[in-house]
C-alpha positions as CSV (number, residue, x, y, z in Angstrom):
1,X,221.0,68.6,41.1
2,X,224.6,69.8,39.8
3,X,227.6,68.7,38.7
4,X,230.9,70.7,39.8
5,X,234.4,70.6,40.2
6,X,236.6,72.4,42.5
7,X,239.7,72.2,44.6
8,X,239.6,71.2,48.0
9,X,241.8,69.4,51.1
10,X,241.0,65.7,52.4
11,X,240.3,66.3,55.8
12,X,238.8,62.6,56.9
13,X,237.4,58.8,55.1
14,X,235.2,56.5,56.6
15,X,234.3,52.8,55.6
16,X,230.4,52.7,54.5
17,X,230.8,50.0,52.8
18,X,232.5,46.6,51.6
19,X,234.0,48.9,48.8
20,X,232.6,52.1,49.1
21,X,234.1,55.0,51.5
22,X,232.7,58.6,53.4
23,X,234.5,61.5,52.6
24,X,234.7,64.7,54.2
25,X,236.0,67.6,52.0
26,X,236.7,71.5,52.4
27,X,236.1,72.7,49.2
28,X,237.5,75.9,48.0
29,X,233.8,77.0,46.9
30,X,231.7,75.2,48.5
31,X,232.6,74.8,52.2
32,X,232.3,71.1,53.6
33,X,231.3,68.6,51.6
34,X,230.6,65.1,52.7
35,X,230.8,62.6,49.7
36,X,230.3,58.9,49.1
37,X,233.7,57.6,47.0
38,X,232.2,54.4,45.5
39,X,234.7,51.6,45.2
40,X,237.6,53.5,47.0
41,X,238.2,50.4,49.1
42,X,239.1,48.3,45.9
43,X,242.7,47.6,45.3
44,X,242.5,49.3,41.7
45,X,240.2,52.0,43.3
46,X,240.8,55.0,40.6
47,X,240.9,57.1,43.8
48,X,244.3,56.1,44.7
49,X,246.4,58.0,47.5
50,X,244.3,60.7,46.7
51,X,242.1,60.4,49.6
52,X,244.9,60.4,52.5
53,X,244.0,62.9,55.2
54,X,245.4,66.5,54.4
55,X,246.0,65.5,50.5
56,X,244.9,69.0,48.0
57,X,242.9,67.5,44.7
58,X,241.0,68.7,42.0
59,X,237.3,67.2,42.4
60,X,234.4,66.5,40.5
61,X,231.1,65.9,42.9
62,X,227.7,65.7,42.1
63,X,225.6,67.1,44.6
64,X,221.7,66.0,45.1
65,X,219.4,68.9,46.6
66,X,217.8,66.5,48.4
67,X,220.6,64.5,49.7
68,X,223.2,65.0,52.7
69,X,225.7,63.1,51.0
70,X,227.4,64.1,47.5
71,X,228.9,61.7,45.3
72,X,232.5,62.1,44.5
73,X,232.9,61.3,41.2
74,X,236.6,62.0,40.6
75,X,239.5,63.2,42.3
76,X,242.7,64.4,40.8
77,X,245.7,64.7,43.3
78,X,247.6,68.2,43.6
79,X,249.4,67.6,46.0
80,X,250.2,65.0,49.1
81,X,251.5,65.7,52.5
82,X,251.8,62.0,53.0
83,X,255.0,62.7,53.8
84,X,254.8,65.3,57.0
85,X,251.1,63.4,58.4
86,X,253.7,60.5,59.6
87,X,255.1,63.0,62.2
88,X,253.3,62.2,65.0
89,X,253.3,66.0,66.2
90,X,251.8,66.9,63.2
91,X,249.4,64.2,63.0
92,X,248.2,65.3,66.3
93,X,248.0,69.0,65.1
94,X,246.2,69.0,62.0
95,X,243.6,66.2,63.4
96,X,243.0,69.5,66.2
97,X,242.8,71.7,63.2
98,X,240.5,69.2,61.5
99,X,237.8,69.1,64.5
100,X,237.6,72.6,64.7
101,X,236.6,73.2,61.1
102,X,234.3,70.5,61.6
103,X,232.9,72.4,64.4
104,X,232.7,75.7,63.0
105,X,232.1,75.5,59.5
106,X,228.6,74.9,58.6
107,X,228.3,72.0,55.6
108,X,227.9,73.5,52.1
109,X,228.2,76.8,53.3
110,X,230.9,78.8,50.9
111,X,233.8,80.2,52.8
112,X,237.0,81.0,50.5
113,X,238.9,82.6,52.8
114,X,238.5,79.8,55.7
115,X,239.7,77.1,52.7
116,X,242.7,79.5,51.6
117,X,243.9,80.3,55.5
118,X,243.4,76.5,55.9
119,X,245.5,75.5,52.9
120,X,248.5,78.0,53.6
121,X,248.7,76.9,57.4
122,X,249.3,72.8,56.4
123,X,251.6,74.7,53.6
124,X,253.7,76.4,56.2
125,X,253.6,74.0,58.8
126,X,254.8,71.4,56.5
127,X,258.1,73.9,55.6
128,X,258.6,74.3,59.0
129,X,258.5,71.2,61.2
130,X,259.2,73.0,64.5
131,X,256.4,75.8,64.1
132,X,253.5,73.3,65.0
133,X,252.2,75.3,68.0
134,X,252.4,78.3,66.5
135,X,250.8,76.9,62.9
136,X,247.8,76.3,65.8
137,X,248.0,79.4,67.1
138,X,247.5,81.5,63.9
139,X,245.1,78.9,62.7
140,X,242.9,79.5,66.0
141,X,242.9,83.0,65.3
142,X,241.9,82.9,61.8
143,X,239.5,80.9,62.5
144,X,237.4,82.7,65.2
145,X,238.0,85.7,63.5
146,X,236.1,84.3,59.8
147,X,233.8,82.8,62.0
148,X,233.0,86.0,63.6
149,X,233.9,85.1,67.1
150,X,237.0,87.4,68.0
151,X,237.1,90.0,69.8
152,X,238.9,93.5,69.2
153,X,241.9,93.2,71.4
154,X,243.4,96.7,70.4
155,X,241.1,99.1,72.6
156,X,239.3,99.1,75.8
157,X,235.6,98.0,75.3
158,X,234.0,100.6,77.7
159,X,236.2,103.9,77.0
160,X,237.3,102.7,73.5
161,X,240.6,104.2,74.0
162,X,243.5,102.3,71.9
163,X,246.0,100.2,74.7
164,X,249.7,101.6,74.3
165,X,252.1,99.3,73.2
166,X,253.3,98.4,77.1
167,X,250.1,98.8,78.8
168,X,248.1,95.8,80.5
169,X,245.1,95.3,80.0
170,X,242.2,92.9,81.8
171,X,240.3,90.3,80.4
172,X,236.7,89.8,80.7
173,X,233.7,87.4,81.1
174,X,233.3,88.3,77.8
175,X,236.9,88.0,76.5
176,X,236.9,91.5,75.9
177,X,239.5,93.9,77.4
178,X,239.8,96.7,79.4
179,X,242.1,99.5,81.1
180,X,242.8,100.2,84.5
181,X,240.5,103.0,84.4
182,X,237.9,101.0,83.6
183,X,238.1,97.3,85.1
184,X,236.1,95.8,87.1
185,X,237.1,94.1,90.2
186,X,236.3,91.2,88.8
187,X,238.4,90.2,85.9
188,X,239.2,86.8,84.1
189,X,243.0,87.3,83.7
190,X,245.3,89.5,82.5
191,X,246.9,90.5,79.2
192,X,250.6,92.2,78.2
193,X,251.1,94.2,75.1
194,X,252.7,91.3,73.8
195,X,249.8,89.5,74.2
196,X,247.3,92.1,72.3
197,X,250.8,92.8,69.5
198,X,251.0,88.6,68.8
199,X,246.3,88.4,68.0
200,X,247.3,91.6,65.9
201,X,250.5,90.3,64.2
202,X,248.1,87.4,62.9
203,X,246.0,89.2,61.3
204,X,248.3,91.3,59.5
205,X,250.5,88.8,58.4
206,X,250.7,85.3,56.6
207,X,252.0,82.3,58.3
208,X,254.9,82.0,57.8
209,X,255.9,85.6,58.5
210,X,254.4,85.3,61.8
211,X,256.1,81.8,62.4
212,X,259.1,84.2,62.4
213,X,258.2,87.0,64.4
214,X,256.6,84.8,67.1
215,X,258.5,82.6,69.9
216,X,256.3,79.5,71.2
217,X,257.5,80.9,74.4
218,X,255.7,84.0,74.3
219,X,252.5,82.3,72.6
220,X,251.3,80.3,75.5
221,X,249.2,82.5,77.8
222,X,247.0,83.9,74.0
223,X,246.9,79.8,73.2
224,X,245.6,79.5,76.8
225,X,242.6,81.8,76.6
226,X,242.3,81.4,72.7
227,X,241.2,77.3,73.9
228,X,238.8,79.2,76.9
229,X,237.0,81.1,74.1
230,X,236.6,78.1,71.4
231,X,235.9,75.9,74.5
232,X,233.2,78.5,75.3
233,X,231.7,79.0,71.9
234,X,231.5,75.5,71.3
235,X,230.1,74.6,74.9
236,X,232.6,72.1,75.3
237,X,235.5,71.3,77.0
238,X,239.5,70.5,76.3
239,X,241.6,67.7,77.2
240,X,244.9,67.3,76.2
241,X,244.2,69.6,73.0
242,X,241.2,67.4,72.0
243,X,237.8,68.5,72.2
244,X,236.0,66.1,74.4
245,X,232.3,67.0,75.9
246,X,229.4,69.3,76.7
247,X,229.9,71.7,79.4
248,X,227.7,70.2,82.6
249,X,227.6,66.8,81.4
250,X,229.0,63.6,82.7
């Protein structure tokens, strides 16, 4: 049993109760954290607006060894992005974002860095109202790479020699890339040096940076196979940007 406090972002609430709701929290250090806020459906519920979807606070949880759910004891708002979640397009963005960290991040498993890259893409987004798809973009990135799921784009995987900054490069079964020398006739598409400089560019720079180095336009064919690979790791498939079923099931 313990008692801690940390930071951490609102991601969803459920109803449990009459009064009480379900939380689901990533923590700063703790990962996702699924809590029960007793008495959060009350009218003078000492939770407050603090428990709107993509809202930073400062909690206090008390976490049972042998229990799934935590209890949130208090929650102090940092701040709100009350204000940018009633844009539809964002709405619909984040609630993306939202799935896939649900996804990939195992409960209670500590991962700083996933919480800080979370934290300054709903920062920059915010600031930037028009910078939605490439917010995803970065965020996809990010993500597969913590998660250990991204592949190095800056070499051939059978020679190992580095691409030049114009050549094109295919990609495999495997998402991995190779030269001309080395292809096989059998290829899953094709990628530019454009392609291979924007996965590079995100993991060199912050958001917002890339937000201006980046044109949407030029973004779409790495968004395309960035939703093959998360589609494949997941076993699941996409529908307009949702993730919807198992592969091979009706």
């Amino acid at each position: 049993m313990s008692l801690f406090e940390t930071e951490a972002l609102i991601l969803r609430s459920y109803n449990l109760s009459e009064a009480d709701k379900i939380v689901l929290l990533l923590t700063e250090e703790h990962g996702l954290v699924r809590g029960v806020a007793k008495g959060a459906k009350r009218l003078k519920s000492q939770f407050g607006g603090s428990l709107e979807p993509f809202t930073i606070v400062k909690a206090s949880i008390y976490q049972k060894e042998t229990s799934e759910l935590a209890s949130i004891r208090h929650l102090e708002l940092i701040r709100s992005y009350f204000g940018s979640a009633s844009n539809p397009e964002f709405l619909h963005q984040f609630s993306y974002l939202v799935e896939m960290l649900i996804e990939f991040a195992p409960p209670n498993d500590p991962n700083e860095r996933l919480y800080r890259m979370t934290k300054v893409c709903l920062e920059s987004a915010s600031e930037n109202a028009g910078s939605l798809e490439i917010v995803g973009l970065y965020f996809e990135i990010w993500l597969l790479k913590l998660c250990g799921f991204l592949p190095d784009w800056s070499h051939c995987e059978v020679c190992r020699t580095e691409f030049s900054r114009d050549e094109r490069s295919t990609l495999q079964m495997n998402f991995n890339l190779r030269c001309d020398k080395c292809k096989q006739s059998r290829a899953d598409g094709t990628l530019t040096g454009q392609d291979r400089e924007i996965m590079l560019s995100a993991q060199r720079m912050g958001p917002a940076k890339f937000i201006r180095t980046v044109e949407n336009a030029a973004s779409k064919n790495v968004s395309v196979i960035l939703r093959r690979m998360i589609a494949h790791v997941l076993g699941r498939e996409f529908a307009n940007g949702k993730i919807v079923k198992a592969k091979g099931y009706s």
